[in-house]
C-alpha positions in Angstrom: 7.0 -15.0 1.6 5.6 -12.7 -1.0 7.5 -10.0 -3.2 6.0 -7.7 -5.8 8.2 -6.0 -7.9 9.1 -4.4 -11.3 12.7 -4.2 -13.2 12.8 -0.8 -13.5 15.7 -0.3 -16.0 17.4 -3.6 -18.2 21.0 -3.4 -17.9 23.5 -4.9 -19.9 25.1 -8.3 -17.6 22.0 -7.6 -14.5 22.0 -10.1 -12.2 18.5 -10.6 -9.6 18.1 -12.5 -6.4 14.6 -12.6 -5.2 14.4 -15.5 -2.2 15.9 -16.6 0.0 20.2 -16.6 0.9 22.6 -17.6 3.7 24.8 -15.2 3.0 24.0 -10.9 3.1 25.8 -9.6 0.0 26.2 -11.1 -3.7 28.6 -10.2 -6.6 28.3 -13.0 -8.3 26.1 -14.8 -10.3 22.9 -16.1 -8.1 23.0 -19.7 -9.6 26.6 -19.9 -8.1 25.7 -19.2 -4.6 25.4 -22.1 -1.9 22.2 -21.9 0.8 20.1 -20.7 -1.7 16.0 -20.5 -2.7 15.5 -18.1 -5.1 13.7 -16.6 -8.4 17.3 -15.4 -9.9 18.9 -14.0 -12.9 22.5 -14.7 -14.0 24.9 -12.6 -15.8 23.5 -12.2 -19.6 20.1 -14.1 -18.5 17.1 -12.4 -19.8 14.5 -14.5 -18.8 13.8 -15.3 -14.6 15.0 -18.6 -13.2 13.8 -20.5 -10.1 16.9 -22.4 -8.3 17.8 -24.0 -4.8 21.5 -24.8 -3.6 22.4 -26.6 -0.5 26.0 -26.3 1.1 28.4 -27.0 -1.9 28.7 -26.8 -5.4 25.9 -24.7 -8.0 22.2 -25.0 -8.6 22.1 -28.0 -10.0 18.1 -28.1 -11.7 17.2 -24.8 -12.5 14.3 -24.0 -13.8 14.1 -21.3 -17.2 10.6 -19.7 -17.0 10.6 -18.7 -19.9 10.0 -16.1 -22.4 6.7 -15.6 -20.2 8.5 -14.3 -17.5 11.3 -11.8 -19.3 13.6 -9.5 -16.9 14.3 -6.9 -19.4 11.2 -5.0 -20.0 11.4 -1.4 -18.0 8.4 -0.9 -16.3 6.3 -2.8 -17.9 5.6 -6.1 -15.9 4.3 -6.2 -12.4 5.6 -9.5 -10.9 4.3 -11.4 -7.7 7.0 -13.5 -6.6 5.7 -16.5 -3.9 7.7 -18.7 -1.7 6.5 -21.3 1.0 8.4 -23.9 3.2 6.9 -25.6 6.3 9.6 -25.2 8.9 11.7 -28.5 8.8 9.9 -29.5 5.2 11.6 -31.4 2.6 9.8 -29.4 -0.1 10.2 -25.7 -1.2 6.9 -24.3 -3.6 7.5 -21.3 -5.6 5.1 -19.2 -8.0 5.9 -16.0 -10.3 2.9 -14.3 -11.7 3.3 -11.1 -14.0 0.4 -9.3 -12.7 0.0 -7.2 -15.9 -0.4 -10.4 -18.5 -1.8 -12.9 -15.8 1.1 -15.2 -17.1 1.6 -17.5 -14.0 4.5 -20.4 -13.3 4.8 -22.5 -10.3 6.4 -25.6 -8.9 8.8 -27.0 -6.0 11.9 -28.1 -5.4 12.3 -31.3 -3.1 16.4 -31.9 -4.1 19.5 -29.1 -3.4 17.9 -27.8 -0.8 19.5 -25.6 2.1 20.5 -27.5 5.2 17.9 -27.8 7.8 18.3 -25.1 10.2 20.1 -23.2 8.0 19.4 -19.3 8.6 18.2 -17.9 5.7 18.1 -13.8 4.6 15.0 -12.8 2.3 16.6 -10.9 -0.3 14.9 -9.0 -3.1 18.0 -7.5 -5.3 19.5 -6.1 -8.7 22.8 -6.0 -9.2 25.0 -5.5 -12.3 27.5 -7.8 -13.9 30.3 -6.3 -13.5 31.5 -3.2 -11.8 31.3 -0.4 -14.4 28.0 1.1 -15.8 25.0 2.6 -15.3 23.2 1.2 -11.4 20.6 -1.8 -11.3 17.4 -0.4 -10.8 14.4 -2.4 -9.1 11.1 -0.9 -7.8 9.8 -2.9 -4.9 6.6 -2.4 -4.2 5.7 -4.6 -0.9 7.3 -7.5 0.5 5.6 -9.5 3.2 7.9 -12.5 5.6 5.8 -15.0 7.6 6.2 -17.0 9.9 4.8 -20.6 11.1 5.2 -20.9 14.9 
């Protein structure tokens, strides 16, 4: 799964879900979320996270990308957002790249993960942190789902 996208406006409290989710709505923050395989962004988070969740409890080993991979800069970073599981795998790979800087992370996740056969939604989202203010804004500019048979 691939997703390239910009932040268009920073909000105060934005929260981001870019992976993958059991569930089909979220108004709380990603990390809390069970089922999960994201690139995320809690409430008062300014910097792009990558965690996974299975059934119960939180994302236990996030990992902080750091200050090269900020989610409050307006328009200014093109970001290519990568997934891959093998169906049935044991290991999730991730990679962020902003596009504009080159600055490139990647890694996996083998620990947390969502059940096997667990459906999961790909979601690429903004949302705020609470429910007064301005709206999230997020310019997606392709996402691509595929498939091993």
């Amino acid at each position: 799964r691939t997703a390239r996208f910009f932040v268009h406006a920073n909000r105060t409290n934005q929260r981001a879900l870019i992976g993958f989710y059991a569930g089909t709505t979220y108004y709380t923050d990603p990390s809390s979320l069970t089922n999960i395989a994201a690139l995320y962004l809690d409430s008062g988070q300014t910097t792009f996270r990558w965690g996974t969740n299975d059934g119960s409890g939180t994302i236990t080993s996030p990992t902080n990308l750091g200050a090269n991979f900020p989610a409050n800069t307006d328009d200014t970073d093109l970001c290519e957002f990568q997934t891959y599981l093998e169906p049935g795998g044991a290991e999730i790979f991730y990679s962020l790249e902003r596009v504009n800087t080159g600055d490139f992370a990647s890694g996996s996740s083998t620990s947390d993960l969502p059940a096997t056969n667990t459906v999961l939604t790909p979601f690429v989202t903004m949302a705020l942190g609470s429910t007064t203010g301005s709206s999230e804004q997020l310019h997606i500019i392709a996402v691509t789902v595929e498939q091993e048979i």
